[in-house]
N, C-alpha and C positions, 0 to 999 in steps of 0.2 A: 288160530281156531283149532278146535278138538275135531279131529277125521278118523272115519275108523277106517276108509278105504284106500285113505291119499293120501300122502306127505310132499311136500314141497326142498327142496335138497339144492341148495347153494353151489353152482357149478364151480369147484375147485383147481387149485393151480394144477395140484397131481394129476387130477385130471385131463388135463388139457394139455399138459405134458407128455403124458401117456398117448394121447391123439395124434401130435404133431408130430411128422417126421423131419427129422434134420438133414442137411443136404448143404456139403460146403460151397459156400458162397451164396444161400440163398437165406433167404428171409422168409417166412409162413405167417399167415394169418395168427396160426396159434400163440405164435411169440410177439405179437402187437396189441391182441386185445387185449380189454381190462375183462376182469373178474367182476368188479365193485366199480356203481356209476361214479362219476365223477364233473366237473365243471366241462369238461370238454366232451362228455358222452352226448350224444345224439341218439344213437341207435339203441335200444335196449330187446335184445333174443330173449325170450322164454320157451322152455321146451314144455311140448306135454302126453308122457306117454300113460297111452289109456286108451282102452278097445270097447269100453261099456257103451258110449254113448253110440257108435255104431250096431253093436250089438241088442242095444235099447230099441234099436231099428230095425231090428229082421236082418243086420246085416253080419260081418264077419271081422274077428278079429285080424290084429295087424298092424292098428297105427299107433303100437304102441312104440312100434319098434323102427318110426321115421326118422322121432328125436337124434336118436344115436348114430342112426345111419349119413344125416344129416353132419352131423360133429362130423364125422369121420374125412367125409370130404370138404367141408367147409374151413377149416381150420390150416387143412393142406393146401389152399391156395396162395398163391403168391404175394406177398404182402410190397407193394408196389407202387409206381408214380400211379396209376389207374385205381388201385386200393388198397387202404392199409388200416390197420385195427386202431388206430387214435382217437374213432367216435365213436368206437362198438365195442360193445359190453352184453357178452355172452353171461345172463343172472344166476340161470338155472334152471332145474324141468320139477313138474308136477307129476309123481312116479303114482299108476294103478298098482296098491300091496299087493292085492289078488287076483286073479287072472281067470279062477276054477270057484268054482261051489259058492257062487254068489247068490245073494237072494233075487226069489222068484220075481217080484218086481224090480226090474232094474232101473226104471224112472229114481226111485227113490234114492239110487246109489249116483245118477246123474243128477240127482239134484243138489246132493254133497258136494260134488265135482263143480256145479255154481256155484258153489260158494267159495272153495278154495282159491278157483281161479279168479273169481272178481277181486278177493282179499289180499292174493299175490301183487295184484296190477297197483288196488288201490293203496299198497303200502309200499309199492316199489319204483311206482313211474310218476314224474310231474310233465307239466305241459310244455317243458323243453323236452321231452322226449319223444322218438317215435319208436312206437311196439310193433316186433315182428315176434308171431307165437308160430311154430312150428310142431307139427304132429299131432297125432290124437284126433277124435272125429268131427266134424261139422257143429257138431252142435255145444264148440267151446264160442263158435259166433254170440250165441246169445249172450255168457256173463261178460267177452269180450264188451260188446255194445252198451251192457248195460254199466259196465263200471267206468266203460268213458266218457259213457254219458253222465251219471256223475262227476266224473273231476273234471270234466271241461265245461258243465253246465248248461251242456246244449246238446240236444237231437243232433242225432248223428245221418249222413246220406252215406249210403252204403251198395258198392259196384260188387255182383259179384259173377264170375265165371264158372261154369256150372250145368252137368245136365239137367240135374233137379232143383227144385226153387226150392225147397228144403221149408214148405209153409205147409206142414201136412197139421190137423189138427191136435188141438189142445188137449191131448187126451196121453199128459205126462209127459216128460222130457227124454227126447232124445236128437239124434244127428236128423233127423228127420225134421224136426220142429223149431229150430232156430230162432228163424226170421219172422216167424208168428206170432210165435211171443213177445219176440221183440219188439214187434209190431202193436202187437195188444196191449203190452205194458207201455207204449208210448216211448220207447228209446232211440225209435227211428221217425226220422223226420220225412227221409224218403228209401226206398230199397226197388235197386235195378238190376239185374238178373239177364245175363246173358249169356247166349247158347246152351236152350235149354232142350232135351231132346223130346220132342211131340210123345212120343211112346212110353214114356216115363215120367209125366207129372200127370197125376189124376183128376179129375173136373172139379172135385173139391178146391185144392190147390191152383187152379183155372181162375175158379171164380175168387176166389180169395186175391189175387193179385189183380184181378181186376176192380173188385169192391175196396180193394185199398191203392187203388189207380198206381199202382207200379208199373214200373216202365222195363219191358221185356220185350228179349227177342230170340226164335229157335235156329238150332243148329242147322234143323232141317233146312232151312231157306237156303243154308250157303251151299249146299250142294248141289239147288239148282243152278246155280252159276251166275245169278241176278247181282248176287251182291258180292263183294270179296269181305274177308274178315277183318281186313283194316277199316273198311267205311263201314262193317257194325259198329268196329269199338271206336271208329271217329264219333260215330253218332252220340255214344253213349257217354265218351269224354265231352261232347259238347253240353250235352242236356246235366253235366253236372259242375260243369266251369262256372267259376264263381261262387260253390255253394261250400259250406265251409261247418263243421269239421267234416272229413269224408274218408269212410274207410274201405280196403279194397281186400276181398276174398276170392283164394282160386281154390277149388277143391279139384285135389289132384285128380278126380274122376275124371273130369274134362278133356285129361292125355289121355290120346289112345296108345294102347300096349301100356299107360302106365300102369305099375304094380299099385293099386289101392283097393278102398272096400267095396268099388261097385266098378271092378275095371269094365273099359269097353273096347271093343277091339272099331270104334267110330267115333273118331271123337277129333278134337285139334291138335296139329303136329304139336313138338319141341318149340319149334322156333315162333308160331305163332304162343305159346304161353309167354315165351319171354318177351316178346312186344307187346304183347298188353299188358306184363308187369310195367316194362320199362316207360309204354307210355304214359301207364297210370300215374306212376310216379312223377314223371315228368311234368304233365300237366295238371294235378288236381291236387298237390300238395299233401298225402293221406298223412293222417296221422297212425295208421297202424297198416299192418298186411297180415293176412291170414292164410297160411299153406296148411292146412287140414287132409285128413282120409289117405294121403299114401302108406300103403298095408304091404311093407315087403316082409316074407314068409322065410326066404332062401336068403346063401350070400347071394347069386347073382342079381336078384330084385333089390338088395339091399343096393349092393354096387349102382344100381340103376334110380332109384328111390333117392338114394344118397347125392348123389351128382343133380339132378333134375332139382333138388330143392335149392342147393347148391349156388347152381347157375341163377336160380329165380332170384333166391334174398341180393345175391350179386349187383343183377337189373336192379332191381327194387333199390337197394344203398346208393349205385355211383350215379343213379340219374335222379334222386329226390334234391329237392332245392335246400333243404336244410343241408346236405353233405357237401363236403371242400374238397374234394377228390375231384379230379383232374377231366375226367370223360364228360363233357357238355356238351350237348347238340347242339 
């Protein structure tokens, strides 16, 4: 399709060559993946860097610059009996041309951004594949949802971790509006939402997940000490076992000190993100994950940005049931 703000750019060997470091006697991630899917691809990466759709939001650039940061450490890890590139296939990333002097509505430039990225998925992924889309703002959820709900011909149930529920009104596209729409257009079957912070979803967005009986729960509760973070996301792995296709969303706001578009210095450790990747995957079979909104500015956010996504797609590959890699619980 014709973009006047986006291109889409096939992640190349030079590339990835350029990334990986060599190290005698070791083996890297970089030197195992494919390029191009194949009979034996399982996983399929898409990057997407672009700050509009936060921006579309009142918020701040930054996740443009996840995708790459991402590469940088992921490619450098060990390619190994625990994991190795034989069913992963890094595609490529969907690049913002512009960054400056964009027009005044910038709905319209996100709504571009729907389109490319539905058209990337639906001409590159079949339903032996699982999508992991990496970078750029919350609100690639929505063409995500909707183009999978095309190829797989079913409403999708949809987990996601989160202070905001990202259901603000219909009033244009952005990282703000997601799961609204998604909702209004009928692409979700069901949408659950957890750890969501009291002080930052508005009564609109309230009642809206209530009139559409989504199943949430806030951050706030776990710091009275009632419940711990494992028996929320048990709860929420339970109410969605069995239900099938099911996709799972962290938006990196969720980490505290993590560097993204609406950092908070209160939020859930490192280690808690990667158990609920890892359970997620474990138990609910997703067909895709979604790491959205991390906004590193500096190298050292980058450094940080970079490793944290890193470690997640990690979780999320060695413990999903589609993968042949070694680490089983």
């Amino acid at each position: 399709m014709k973009a006047e703000f986006f291109t889409y750019h096939s992640f190349t060997s030079e590339e990835c060559r350029s990334l990986t470091f060599n190290r005698e006697g070791e083996q890297r991630l970089g030197a195992t993946i494919s390029l191009t899917p194949s009979h034996s691809t399982r996983f399929i990466i898409i990057g997407i860097e672009e700050s509009v759709g936060p921006q579309a939001n009142k918020g701040y650039a930054g996740t443009e610059n996840a995708f790459q940061a991402f590469l940088k450490r992921f490619l450098n890890m060990q390619s190994n009996r625990f994991l190795n590139g034989k069913e992963i296939c890094i595609l490529g990333r969907i690049k913002q041309n512009k960054l400056e002097n964009l027009p005044s509505d910038l709905s319209k430039v996100v709504e571009e951004l729907d389109l490319i990225v539905s058209d990337v998925i639906l001409n590159h992924i079949n339903q032996d594949h699982t999508l992991i889309v990496i970078g750029g703002g919350h609100n690639n959820a929505y063409p995500i949802i909707k183009s999978l709900h095309q190829l797989r011909n079913a409403k999708l149930n949809v987990l996601n971790l989160d202070p905001h529920a990202d259901c603000r009104a219909l009033e244009g596209r952005h990282s703000g509006n997601p799961f609204s729409y998604a909702m209004e257009e009928e692409h979700l079957n069901s949408y659950h939402v957890m750890g969501l912070h009291k002080a930052f979803n508005n009564e609109f967005i309230l009642q809206f997940l209530d009139s559409h009986q989504c199943h949430y729960s806030f951050y706030d509760d776990l710091i009275s000490g009632d419940r711990s973070f494992k028996e929320q996301l048990d709860d929420f792995i339970s109410h969605l076992k069995g239900k099938d296709p099911v996709g799972i969303e962290l938006d990196m706001d969720a980490i505290s000190y993590s560097p993204s578009s609406a950092f908070t210095p209160s939020g859930i450790n490192t280690e808690e993100a990667r158990l609920y990747i890892s359970s997620c995957s474990k138990h609910l079979n997703p067909i895709y994950l979604h790491l959205p909104e991390a906004a590193p500015t500096n190298e050292q956010e980058e450094k940080i940005s970079g490793k944290l996504l890193a470690y997640l797609t990690y979780d999320f590959i060695i413990n999903h049931p589609s993968s042949s890699f070694e680490l089983k619980n």
